[in-house]
mmCIF file as Biopython writes it, N, C-alpha, C and O atoms, coordinates in Angstrom:
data_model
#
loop_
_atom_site.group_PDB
_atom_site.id
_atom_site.type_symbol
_atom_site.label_atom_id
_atom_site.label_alt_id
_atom_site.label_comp_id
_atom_site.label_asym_id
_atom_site.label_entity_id
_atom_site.label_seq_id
_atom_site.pdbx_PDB_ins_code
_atom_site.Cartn_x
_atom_site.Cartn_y
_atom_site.Cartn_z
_atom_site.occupancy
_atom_site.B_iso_or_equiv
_atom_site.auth_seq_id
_atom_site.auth_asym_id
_atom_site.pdbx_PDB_model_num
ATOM 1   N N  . UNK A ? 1  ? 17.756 -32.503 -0.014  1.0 0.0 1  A 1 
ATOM 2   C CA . UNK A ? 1  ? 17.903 -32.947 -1.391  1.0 0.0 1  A 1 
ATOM 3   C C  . UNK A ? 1  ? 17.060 -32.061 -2.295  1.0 0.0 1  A 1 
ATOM 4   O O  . UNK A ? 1  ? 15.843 -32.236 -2.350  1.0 0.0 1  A 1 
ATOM 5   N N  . UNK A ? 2  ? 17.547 -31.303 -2.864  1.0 0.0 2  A 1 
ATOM 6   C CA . UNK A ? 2  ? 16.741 -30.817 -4.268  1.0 0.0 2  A 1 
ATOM 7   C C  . UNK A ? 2  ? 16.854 -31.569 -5.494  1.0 0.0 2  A 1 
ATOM 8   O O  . UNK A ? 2  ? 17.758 -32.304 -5.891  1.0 0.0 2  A 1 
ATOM 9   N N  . UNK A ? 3  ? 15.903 -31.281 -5.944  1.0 0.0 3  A 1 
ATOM 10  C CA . UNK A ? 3  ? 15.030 -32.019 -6.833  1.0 0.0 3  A 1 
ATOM 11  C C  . UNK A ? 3  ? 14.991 -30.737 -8.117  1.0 0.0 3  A 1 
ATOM 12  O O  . UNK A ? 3  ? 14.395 -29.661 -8.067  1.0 0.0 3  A 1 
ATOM 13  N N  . UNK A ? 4  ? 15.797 -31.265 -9.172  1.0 0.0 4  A 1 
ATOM 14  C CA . UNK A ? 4  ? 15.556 -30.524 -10.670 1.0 0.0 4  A 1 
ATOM 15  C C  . UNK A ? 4  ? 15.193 -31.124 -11.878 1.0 0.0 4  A 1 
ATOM 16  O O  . UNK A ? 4  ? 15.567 -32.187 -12.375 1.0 0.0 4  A 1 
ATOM 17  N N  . UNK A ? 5  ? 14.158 -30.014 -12.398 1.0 0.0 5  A 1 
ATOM 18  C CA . UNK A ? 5  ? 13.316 -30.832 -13.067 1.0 0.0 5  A 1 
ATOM 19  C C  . UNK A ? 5  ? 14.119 -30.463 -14.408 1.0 0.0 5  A 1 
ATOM 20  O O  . UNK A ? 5  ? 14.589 -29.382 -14.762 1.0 0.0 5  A 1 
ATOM 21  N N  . UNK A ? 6  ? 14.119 -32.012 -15.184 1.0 0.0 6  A 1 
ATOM 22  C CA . UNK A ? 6  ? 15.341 -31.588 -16.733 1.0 0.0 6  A 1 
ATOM 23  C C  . UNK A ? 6  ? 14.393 -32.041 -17.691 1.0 0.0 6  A 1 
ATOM 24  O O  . UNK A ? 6  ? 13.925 -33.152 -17.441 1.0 0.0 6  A 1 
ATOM 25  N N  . UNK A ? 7  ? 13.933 -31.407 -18.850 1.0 0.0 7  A 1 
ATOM 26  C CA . UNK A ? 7  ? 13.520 -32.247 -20.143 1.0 0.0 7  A 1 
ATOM 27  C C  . UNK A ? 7  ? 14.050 -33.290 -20.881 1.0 0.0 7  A 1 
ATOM 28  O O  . UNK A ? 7  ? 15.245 -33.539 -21.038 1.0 0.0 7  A 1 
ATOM 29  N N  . UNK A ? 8  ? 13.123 -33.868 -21.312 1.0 0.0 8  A 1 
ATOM 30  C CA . UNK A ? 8  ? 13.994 -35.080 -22.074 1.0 0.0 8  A 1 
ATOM 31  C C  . UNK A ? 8  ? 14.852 -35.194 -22.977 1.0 0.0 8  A 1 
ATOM 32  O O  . UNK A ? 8  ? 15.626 -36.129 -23.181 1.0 0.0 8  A 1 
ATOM 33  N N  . UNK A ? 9  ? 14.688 -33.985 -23.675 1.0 0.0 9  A 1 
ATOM 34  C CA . UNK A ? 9  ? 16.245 -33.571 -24.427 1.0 0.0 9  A 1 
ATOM 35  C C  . UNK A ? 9  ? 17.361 -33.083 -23.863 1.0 0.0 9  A 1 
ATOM 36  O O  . UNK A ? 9  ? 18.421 -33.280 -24.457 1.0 0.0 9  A 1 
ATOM 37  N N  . UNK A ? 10 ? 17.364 -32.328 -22.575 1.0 0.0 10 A 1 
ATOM 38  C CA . UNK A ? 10 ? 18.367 -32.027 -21.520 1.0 0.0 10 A 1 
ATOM 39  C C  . UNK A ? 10 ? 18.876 -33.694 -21.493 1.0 0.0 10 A 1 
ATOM 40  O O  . UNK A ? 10 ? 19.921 -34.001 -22.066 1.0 0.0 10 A 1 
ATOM 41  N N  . UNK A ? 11 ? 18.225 -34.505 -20.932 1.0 0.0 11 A 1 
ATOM 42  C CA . UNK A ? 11 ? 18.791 -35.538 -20.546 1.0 0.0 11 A 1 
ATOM 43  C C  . UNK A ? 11 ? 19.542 -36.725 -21.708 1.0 0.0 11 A 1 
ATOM 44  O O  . UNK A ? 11 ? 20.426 -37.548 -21.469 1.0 0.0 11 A 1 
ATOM 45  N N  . UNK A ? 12 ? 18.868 -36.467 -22.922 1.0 0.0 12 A 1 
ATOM 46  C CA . UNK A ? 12 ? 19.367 -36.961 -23.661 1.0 0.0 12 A 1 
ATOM 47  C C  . UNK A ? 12 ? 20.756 -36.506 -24.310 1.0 0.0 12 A 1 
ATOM 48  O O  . UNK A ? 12 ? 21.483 -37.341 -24.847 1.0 0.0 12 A 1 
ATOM 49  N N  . UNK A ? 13 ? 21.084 -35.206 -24.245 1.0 0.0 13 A 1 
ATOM 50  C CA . UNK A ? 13 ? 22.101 -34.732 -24.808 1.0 0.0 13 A 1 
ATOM 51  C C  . UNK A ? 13 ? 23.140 -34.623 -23.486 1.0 0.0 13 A 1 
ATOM 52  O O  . UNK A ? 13 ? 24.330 -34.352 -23.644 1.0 0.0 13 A 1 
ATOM 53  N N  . UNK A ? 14 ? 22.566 -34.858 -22.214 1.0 0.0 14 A 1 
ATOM 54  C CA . UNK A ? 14 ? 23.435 -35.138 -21.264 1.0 0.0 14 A 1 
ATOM 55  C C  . UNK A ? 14 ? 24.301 -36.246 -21.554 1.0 0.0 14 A 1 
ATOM 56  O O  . UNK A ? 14 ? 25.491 -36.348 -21.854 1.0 0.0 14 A 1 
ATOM 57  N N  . UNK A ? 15 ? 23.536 -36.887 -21.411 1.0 0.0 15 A 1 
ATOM 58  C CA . UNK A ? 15 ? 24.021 -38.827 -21.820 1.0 0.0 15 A 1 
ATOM 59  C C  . UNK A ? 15 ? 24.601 -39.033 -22.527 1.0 0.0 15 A 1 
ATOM 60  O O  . UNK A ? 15 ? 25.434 -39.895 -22.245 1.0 0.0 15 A 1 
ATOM 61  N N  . UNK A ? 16 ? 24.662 -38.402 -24.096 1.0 0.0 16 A 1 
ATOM 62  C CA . UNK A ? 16 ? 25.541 -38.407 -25.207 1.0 0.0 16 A 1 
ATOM 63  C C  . UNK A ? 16 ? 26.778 -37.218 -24.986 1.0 0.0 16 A 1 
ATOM 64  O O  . UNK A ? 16 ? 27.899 -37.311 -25.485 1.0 0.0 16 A 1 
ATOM 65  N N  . UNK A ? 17 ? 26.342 -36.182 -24.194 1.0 0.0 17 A 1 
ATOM 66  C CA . UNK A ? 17 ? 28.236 -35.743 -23.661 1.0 0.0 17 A 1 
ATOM 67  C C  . UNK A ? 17 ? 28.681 -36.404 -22.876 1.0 0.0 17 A 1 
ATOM 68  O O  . UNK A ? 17 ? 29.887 -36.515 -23.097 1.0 0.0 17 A 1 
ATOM 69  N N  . UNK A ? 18 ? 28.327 -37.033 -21.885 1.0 0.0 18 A 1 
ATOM 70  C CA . UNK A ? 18 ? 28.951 -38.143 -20.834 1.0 0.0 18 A 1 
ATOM 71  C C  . UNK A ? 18 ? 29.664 -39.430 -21.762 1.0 0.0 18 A 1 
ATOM 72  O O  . UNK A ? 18 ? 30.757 -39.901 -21.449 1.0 0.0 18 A 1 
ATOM 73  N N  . UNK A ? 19 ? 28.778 -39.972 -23.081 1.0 0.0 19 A 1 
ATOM 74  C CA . UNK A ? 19 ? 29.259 -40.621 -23.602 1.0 0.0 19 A 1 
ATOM 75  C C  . UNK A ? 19 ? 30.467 -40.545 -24.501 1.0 0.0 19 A 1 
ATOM 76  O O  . UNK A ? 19 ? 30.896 -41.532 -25.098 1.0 0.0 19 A 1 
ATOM 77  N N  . UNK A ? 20 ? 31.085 -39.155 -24.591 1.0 0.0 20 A 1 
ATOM 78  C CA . UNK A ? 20 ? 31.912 -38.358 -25.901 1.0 0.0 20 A 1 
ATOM 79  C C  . UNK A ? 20 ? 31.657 -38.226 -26.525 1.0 0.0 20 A 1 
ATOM 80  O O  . UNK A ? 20 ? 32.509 -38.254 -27.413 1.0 0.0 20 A 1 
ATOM 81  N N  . UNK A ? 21 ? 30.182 -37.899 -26.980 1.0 0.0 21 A 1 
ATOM 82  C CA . UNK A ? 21 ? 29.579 -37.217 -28.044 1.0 0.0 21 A 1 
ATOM 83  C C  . UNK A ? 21 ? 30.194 -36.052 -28.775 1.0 0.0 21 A 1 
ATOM 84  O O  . UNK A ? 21 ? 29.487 -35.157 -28.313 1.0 0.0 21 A 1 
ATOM 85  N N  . UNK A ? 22 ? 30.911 -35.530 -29.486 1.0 0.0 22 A 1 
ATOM 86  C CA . UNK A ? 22 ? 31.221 -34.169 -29.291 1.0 0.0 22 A 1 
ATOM 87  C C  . UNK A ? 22 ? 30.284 -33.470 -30.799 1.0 0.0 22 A 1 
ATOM 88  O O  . UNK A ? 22 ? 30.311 -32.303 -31.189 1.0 0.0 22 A 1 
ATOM 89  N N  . UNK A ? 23 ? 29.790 -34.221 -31.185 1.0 0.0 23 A 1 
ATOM 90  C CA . UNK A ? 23 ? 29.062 -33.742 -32.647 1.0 0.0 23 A 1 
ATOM 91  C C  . UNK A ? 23 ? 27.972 -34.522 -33.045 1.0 0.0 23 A 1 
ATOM 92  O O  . UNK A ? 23 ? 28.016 -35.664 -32.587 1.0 0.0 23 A 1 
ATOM 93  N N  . UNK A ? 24 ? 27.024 -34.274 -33.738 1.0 0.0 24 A 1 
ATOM 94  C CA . UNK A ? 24 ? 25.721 -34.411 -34.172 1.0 0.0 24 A 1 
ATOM 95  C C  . UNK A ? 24 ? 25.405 -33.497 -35.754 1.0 0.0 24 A 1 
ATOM 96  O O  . UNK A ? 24 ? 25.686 -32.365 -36.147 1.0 0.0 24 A 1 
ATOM 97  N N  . UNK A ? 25 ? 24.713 -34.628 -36.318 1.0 0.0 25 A 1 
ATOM 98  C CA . UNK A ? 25 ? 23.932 -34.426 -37.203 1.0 0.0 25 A 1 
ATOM 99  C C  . UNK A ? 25 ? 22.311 -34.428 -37.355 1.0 0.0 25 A 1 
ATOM 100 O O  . UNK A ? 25 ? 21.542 -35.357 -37.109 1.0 0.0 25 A 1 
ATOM 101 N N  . UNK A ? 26 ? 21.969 -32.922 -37.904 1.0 0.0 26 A 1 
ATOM 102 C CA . UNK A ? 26 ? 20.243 -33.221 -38.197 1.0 0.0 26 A 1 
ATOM 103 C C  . UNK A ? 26 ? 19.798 -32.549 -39.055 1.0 0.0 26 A 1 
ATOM 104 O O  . UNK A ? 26 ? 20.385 -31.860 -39.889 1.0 0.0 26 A 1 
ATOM 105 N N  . UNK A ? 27 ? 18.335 -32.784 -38.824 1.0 0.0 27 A 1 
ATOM 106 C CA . UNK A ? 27 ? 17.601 -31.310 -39.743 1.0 0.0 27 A 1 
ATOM 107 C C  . UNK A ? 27 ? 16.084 -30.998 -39.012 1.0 0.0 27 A 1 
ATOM 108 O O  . UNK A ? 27 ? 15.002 -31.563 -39.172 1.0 0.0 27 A 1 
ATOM 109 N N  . UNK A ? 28 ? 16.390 -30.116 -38.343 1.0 0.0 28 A 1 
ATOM 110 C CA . UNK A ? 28 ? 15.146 -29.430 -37.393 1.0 0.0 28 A 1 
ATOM 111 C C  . UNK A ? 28 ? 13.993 -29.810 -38.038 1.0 0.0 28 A 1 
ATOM 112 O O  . UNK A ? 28 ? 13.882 -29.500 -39.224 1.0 0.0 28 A 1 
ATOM 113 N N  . UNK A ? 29 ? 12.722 -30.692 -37.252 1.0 0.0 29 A 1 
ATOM 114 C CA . UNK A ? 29 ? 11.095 -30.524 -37.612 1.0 0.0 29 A 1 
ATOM 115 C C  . UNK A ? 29 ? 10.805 -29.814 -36.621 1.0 0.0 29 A 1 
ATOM 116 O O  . UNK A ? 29 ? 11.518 -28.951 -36.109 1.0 0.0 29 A 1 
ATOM 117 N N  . UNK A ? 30 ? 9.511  -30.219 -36.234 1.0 0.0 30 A 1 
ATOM 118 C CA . UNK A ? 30 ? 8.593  -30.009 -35.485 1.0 0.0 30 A 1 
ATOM 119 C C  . UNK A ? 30 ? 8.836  -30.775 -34.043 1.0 0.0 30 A 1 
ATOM 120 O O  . UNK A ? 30 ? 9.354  -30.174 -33.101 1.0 0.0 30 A 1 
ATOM 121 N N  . UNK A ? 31 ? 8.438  -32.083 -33.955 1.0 0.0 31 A 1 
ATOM 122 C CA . UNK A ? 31 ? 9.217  -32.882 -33.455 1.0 0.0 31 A 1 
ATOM 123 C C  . UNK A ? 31 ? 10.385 -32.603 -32.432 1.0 0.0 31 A 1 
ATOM 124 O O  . UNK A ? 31 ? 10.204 -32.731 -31.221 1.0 0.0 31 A 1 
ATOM 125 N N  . UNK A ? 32 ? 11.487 -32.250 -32.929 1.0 0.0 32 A 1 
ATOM 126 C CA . UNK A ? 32 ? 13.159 -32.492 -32.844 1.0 0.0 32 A 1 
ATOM 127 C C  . UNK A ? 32 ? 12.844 -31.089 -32.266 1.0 0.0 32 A 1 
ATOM 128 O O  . UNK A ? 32 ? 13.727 -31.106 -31.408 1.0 0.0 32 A 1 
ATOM 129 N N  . UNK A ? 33 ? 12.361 -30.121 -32.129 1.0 0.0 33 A 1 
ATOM 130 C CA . UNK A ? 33 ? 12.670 -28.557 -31.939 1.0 0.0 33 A 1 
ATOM 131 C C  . UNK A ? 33 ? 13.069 -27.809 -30.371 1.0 0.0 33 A 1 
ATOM 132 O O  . UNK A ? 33 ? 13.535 -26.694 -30.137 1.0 0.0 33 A 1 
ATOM 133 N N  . UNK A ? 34 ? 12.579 -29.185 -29.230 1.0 0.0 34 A 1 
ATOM 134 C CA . UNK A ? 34 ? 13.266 -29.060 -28.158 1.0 0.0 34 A 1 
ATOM 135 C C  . UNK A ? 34 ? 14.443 -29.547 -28.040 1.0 0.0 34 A 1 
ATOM 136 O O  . UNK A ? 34 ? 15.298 -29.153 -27.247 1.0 0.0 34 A 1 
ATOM 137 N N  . UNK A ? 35 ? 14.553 -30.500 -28.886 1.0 0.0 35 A 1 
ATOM 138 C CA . UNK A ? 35 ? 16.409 -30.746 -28.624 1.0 0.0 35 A 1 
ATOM 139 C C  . UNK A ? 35 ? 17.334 -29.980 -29.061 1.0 0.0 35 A 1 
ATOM 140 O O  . UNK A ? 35 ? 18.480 -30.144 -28.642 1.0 0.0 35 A 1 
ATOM 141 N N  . UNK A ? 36 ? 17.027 -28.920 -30.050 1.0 0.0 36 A 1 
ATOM 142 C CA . UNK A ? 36 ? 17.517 -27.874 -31.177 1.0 0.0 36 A 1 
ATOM 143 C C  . UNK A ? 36 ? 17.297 -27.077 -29.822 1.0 0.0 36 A 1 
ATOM 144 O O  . UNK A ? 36 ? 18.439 -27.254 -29.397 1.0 0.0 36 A 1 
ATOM 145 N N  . UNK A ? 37 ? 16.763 -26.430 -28.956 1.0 0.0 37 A 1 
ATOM 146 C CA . UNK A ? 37 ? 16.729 -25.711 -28.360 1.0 0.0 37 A 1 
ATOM 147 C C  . UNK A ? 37 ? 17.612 -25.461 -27.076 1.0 0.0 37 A 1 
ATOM 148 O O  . UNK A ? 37 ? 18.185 -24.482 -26.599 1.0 0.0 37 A 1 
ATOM 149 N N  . UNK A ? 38 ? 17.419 -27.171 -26.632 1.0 0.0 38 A 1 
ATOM 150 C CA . UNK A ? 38 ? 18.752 -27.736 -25.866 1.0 0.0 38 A 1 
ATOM 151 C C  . UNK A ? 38 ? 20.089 -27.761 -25.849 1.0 0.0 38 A 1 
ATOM 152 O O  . UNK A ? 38 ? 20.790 -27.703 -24.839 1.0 0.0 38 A 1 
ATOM 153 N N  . UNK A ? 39 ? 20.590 -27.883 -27.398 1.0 0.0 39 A 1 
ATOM 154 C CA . UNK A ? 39 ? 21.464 -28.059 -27.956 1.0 0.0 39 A 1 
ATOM 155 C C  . UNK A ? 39 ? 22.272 -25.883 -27.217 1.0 0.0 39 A 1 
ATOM 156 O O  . UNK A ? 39 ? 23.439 -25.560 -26.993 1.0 0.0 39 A 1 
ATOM 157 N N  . UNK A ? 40 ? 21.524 -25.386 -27.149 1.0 0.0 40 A 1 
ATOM 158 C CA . UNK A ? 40 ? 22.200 -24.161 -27.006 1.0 0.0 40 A 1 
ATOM 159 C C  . UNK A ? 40 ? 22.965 -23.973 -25.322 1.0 0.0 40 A 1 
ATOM 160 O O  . UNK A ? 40 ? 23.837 -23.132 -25.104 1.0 0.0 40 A 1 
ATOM 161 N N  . UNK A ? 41 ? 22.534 -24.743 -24.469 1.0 0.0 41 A 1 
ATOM 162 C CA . UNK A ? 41 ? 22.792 -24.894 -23.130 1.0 0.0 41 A 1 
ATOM 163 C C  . UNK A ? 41 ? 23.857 -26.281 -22.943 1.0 0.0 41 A 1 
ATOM 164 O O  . UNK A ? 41 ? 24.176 -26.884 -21.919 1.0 0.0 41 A 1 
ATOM 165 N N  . UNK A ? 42 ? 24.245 -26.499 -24.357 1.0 0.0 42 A 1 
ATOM 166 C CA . UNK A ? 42 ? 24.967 -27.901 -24.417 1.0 0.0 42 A 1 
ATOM 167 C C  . UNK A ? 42 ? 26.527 -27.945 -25.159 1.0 0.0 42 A 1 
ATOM 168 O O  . UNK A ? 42 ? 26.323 -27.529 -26.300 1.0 0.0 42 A 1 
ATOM 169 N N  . UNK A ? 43 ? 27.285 -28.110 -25.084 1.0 0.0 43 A 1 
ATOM 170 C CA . UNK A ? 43 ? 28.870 -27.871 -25.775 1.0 0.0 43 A 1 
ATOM 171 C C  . UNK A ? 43 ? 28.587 -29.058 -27.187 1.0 0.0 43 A 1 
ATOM 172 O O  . UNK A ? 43 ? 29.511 -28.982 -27.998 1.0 0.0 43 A 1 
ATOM 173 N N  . UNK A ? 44 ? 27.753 -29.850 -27.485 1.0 0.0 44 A 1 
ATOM 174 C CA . UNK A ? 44 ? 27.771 -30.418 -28.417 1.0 0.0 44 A 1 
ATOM 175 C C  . UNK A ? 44 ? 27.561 -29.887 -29.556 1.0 0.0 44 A 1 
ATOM 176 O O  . UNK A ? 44 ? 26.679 -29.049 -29.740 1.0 0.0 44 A 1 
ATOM 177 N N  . UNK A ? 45 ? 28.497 -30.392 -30.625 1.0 0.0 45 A 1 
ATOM 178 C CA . UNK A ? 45 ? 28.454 -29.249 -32.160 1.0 0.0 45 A 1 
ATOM 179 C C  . UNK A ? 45 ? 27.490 -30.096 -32.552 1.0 0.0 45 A 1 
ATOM 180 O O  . UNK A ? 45 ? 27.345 -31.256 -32.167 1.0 0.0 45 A 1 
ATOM 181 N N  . UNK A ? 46 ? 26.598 -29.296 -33.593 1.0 0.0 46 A 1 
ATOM 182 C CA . UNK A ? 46 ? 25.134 -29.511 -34.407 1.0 0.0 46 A 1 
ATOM 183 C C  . UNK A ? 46 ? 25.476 -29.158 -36.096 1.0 0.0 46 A 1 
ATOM 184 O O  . UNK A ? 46 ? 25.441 -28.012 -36.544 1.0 0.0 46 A 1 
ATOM 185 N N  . UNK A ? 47 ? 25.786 -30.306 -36.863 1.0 0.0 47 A 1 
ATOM 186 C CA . UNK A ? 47 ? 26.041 -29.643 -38.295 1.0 0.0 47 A 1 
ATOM 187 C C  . UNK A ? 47 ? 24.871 -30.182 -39.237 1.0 0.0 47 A 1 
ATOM 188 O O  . UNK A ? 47 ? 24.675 -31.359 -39.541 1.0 0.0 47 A 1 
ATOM 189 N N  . UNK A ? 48 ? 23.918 -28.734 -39.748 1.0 0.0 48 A 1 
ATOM 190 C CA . UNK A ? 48 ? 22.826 -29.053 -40.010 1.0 0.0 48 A 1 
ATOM 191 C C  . UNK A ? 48 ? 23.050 -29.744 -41.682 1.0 0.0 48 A 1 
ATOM 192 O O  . UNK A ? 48 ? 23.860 -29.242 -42.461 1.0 0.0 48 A 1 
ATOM 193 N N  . UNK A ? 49 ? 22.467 -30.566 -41.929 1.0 0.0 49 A 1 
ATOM 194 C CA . UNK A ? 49 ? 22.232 -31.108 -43.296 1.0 0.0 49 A 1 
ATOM 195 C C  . UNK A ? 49 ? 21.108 -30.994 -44.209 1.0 0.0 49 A 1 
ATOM 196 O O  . UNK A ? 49 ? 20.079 -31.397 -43.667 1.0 0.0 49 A 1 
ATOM 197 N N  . UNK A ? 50 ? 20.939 -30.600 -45.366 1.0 0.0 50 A 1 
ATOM 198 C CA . UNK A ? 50 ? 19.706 -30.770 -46.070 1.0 0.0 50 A 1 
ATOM 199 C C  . UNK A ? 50 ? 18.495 -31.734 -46.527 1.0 0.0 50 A 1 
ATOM 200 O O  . UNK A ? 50 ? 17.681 -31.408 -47.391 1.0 0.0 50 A 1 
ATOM 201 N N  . UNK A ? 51 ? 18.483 -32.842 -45.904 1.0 0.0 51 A 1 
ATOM 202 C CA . UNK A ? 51 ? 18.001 -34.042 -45.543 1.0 0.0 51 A 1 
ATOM 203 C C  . UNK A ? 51 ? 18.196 -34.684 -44.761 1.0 0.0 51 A 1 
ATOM 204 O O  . UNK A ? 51 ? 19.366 -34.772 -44.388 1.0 0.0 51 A 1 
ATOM 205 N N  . UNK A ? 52 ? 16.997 -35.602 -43.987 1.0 0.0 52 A 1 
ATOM 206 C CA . UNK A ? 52 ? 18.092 -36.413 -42.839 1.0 0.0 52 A 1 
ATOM 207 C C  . UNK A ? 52 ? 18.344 -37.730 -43.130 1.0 0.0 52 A 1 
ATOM 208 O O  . UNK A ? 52 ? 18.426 -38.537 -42.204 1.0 0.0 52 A 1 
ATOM 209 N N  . UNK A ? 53 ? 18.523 -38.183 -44.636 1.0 0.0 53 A 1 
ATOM 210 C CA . UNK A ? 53 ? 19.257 -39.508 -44.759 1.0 0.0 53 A 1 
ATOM 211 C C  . UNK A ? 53 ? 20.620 -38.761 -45.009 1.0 0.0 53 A 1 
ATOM 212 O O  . UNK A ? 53 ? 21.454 -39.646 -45.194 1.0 0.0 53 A 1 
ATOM 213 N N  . UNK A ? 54 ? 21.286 -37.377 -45.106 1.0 0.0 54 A 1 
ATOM 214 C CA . UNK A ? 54 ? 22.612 -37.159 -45.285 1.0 0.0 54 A 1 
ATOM 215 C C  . UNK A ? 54 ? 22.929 -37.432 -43.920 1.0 0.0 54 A 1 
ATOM 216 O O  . UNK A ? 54 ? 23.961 -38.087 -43.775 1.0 0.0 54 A 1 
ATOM 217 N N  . UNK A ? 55 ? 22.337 -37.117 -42.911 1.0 0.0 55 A 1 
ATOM 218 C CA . UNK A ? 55 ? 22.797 -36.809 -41.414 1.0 0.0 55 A 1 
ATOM 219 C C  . UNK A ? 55 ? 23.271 -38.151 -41.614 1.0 0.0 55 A 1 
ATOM 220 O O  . UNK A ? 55 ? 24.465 -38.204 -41.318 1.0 0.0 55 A 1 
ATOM 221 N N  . UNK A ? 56 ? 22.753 -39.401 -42.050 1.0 0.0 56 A 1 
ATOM 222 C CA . UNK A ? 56 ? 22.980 -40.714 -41.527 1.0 0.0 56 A 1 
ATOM 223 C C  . UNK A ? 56 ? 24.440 -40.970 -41.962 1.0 0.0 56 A 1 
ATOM 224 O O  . UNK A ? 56 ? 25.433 -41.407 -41.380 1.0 0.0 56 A 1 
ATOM 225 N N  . UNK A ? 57 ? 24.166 -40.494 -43.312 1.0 0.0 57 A 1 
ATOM 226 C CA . UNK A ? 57 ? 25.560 -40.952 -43.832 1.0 0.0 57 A 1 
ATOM 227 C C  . UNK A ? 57 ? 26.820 -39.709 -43.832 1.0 0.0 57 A 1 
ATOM 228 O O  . UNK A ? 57 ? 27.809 -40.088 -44.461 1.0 0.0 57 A 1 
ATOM 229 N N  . UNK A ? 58 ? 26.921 -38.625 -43.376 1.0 0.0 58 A 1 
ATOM 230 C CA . UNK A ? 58 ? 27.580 -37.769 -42.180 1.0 0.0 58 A 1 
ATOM 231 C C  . UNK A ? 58 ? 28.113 -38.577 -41.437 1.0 0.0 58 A 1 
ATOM 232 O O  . UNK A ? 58 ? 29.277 -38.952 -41.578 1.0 0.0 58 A 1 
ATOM 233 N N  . UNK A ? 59 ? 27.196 -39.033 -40.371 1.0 0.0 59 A 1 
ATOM 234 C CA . UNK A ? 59 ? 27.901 -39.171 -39.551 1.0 0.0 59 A 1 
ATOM 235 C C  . UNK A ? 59 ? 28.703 -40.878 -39.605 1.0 0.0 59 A 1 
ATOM 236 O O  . UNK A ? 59 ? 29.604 -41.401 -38.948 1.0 0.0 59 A 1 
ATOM 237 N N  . UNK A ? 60 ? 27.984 -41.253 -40.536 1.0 0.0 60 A 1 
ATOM 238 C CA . UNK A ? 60 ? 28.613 -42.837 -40.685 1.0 0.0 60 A 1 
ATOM 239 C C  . UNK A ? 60 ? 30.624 -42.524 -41.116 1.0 0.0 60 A 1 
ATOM 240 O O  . UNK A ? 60 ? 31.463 -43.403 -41.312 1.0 0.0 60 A 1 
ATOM 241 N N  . UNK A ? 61 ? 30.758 -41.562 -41.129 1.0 0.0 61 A 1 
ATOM 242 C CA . UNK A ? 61 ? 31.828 -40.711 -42.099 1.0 0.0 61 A 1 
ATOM 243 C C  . UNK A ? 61 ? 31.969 -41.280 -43.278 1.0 0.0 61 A 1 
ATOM 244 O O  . UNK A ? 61 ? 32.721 -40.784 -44.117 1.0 0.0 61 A 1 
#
């Protein structure tokens, strides 16, 4: 059995393509900058917004 070690944004953006995620809204901090990084090893689209109360209401459509 091998054993691979995944970050918590690997796993989180796993979970949300398993779920049919196919898109996301944000706006990169400090914070958020491993999941932004994740996001490149991941088929999920990222459409950046200029605030993140737009992301909310983005994605609310």
């Amino acid at each position: 059995m091998s054993s691979q070690l995944l970050s918590g944004a690997k796993i989180l953006l796993n979970c949300l393509s398993r779920e049919g995620v196919e898109c996301i809204f944000g706006y990169p901090g400090g914070v958020t900058l491993p999941l932004y990084d994740a996001l490149y090893d991941c088929e999920i689209r990222h459409v950046l917004v200029r605030h993140e109360q737009n992301a909310a209401f983005s994605a609310q459509g």
